[in-house]
N, C-alpha and C positions, 0 to 999 in steps of 0.2 A: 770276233766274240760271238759266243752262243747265248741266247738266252733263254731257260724256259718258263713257263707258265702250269705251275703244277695245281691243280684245282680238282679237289673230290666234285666240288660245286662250284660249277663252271659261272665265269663272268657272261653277261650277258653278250653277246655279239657283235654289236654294237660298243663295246667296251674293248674286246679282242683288237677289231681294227684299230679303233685309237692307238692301244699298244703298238700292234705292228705298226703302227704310222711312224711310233717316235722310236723305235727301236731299230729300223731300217731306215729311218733316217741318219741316226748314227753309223749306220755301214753294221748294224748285227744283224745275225739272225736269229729269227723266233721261233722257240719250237711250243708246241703246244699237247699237255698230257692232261685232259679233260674227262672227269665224270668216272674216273680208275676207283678199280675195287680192290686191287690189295696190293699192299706195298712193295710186291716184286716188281711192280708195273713203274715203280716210282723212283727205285733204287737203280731201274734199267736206264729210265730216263736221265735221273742227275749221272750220269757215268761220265760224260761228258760237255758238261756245260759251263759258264764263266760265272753264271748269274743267276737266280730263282728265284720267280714273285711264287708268294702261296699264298691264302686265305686263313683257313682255320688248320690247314694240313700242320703236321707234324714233323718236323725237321729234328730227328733223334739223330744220337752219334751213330747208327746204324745206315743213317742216309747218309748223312754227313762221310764216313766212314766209303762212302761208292761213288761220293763227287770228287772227286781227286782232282779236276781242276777248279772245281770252284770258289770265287774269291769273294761273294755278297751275297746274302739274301734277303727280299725284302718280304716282309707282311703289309698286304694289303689292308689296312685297318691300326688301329691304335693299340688294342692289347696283344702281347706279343709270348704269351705264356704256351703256347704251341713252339715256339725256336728253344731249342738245350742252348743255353746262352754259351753256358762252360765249355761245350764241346766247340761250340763255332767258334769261340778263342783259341782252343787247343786246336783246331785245325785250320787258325788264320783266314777266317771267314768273317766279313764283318757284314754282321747281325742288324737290319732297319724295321722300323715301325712307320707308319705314313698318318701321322698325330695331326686331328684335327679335321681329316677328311670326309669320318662317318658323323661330325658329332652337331651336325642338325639333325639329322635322322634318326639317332637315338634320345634327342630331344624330344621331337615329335613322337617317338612310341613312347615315353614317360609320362608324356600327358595324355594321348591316349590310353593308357591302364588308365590316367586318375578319374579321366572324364567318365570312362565307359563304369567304372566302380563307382562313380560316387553318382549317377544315374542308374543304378541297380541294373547293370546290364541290358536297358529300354526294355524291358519285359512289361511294361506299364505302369508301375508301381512308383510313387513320387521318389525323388530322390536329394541329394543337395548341392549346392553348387560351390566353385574352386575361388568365386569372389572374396574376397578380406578372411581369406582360410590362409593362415601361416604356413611358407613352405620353407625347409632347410636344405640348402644343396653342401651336399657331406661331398668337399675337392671340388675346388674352383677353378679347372681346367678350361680346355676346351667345350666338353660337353655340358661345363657347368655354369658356363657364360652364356650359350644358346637359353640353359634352364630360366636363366636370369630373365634375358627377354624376355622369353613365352610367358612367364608366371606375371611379367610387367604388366603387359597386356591383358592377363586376365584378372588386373587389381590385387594382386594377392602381395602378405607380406611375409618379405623375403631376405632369410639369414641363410648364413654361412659359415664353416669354418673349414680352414687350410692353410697351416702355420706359415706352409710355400710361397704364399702370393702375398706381398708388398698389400697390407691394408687401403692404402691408397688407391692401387688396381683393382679393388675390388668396389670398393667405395664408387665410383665413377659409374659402375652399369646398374645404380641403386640399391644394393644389398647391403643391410647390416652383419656388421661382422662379430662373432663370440669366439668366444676364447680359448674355450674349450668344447671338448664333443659332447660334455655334459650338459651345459650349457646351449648349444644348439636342438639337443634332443630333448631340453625341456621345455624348450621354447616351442617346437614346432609342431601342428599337427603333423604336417607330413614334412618324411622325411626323402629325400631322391640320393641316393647313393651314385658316390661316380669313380670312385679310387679303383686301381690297378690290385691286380691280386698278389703279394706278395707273401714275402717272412713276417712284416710287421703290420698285414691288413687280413693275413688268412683269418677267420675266424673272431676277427675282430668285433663283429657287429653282435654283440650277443644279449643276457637276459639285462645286466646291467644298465647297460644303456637304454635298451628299448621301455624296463619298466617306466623310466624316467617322462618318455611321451603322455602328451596331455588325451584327454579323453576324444575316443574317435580316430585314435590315431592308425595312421596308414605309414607303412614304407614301402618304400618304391625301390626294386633294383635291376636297373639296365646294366650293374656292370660286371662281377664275377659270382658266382655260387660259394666261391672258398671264402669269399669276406664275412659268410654268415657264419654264427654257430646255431646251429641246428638245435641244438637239444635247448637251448639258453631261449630260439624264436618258437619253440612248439611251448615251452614252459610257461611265456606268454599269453599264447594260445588260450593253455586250458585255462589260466589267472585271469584274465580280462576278456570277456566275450564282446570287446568294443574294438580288437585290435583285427588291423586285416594287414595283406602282403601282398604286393604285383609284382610279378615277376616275370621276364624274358626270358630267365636262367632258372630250370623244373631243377627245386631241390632235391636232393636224394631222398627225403621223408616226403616226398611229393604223396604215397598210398593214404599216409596219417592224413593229410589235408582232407583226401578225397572223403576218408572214412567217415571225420569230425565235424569237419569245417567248411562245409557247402556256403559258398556264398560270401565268403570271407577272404577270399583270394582268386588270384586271376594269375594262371600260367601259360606262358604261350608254346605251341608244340613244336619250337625250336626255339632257339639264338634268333631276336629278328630286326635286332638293333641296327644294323648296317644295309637292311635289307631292302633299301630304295635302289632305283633306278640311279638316283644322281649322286649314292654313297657310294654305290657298284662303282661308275664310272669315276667318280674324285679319284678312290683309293690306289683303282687301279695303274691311273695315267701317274698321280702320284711316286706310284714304285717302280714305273718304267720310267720314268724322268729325273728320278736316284740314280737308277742304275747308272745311266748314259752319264750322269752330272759326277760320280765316282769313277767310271773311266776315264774322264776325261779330264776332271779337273782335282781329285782325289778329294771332296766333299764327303766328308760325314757326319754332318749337322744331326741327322736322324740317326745314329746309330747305338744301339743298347745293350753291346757287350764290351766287356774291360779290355 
């Protein structure tokens, strides 16, 4: 079995070995396509291999299309909107996500935007604090359980909605639970966004909802750019000069921000949600511990195509 590791934006080093640790312990080999500029480089590489972790790379039916043997691949990470889900079906390729392995790390930068915002940047100027400030974790996943704790600790009170999760299960890491999203966003100053970007979250998050947040209010989104509506969050905007956004994911109206709204959001100049030393290495050992666990014992626990 071949396996590669195709990364525009290479794992850390230290993360490679681990892989090779558990991938040649299986009796495969590892091949490595690191830090590639253009997709010839990528389409040359899958020609021949069983297997392919990738990061945020791109698995079109065009790649898919020049791996002729290959039977898996896996994303390092939990959103998986990079893999043509449809093509790797039609080309009997089953499609994994490695859920759960960045989502203390995108934890930790969610509260870093609220801290660093709601201290005005430490430019000197007072600021206010995250104490008995109401917070909504919108999808009580993985990274919305982490949310849970951290916000515990910082005394803050803390609702939820996500039809998915058993009341019960939510109930136990102390969050109350509402019922609806309207509901949740009139309840909370802040809100932290955690859903998957889909058919039924693209665009989801729009003026309706938001008008509904109580004064001062902030939203938080470490998770996709497409769950916003854009024109519904600037409408906002210019209506309430109380509303602010932090964001991982620079909206497409990111100029309008610049132009308006200084001091009222916070964009970071990339994706940086997975971007620790120990989400690098989770994710990665992760999808090489798939692969091996699908040759050998045909495990697809993790898998997110039909």
């Amino acid at each position: 079995m071949k396996v590669l590791v195709a990364t525009e934006k290479a794992f850390a080093r230290v993360a490679i070995t681990q892989i090779r640790t558990v991938t040649e312990a299986a009796g495969y080999e590892l091949v490595l396509l690191e830090n590639y500029k253009d997709v010839s480089d990528l389409l040359a590489a899958v020609s021949d291999v069983d297997a392919m972790i990738v990061r945020s790379d791109l698995v079109t039916p065009e790649v898919l299309n020049s791996a002729k043997k290959l039977k898996i691949v896996v994303r390092a990470g939990a959103g998986y909107d990079n893999l043509d889900l449809p093509s790797c079906t039609a080309h009997n390729v089953v499609a994994m996500n490695t859920p759960g392995q960045n989502s203390n790390a995108v934890a930790e930068l969610a509260f870093a935007l609220m801290l660093y915002h709601a201290r005005g940047g430490f430019i000197g100027k007072s600021g206010t604090e995250l104490r008995r400030k109401s917070i909504g974790i919108h999808a009580f996943g993985n990274v919305g359980k982490h949310i849970a704790e951290i916000a515990k600790g910082f005394g803050m009170d803390i609702y939820t909605f996500d039809p998915f999760v058993i009341e019960k299960d939510i109930k136990k890491y102390g969050v109350k639970v509402c019922n609806t999203t309207e509901e949740l966003y009139s309840k909370c100053q802040y809100i932290s966004l955690h859903m998957p970007a889909n058919d039924k979250t693209q665009k989801s998050i729009g003026y309706n909802l938001l008008k509904k947040m109580p004064k001062d209010a902030v939203l938080v989104n470490t998770a996709r750019k497409e769950v916003i509506d854009e024109d519904g969050l600037l409408r906002i905007f210019e209506e309430r000069p109380d509303f602010s956004y932090l964001s991982d994911v620079t909206p497409d109206c990111s100029a309008l921000f610049e132009e308006k709204y200084k001091g009222r959001f916070i964009f970071t100049v990339k994706k940086m949600g997975a971007q620790t030393e120990e989400a690098n290495m989770n994710a990665c050992l992760a999808a090489a511990r798939q692969i091996v666990d699908y040759f050998k014992t045909g495990n697809e626990k993790y898998k997110v195509n039909k």
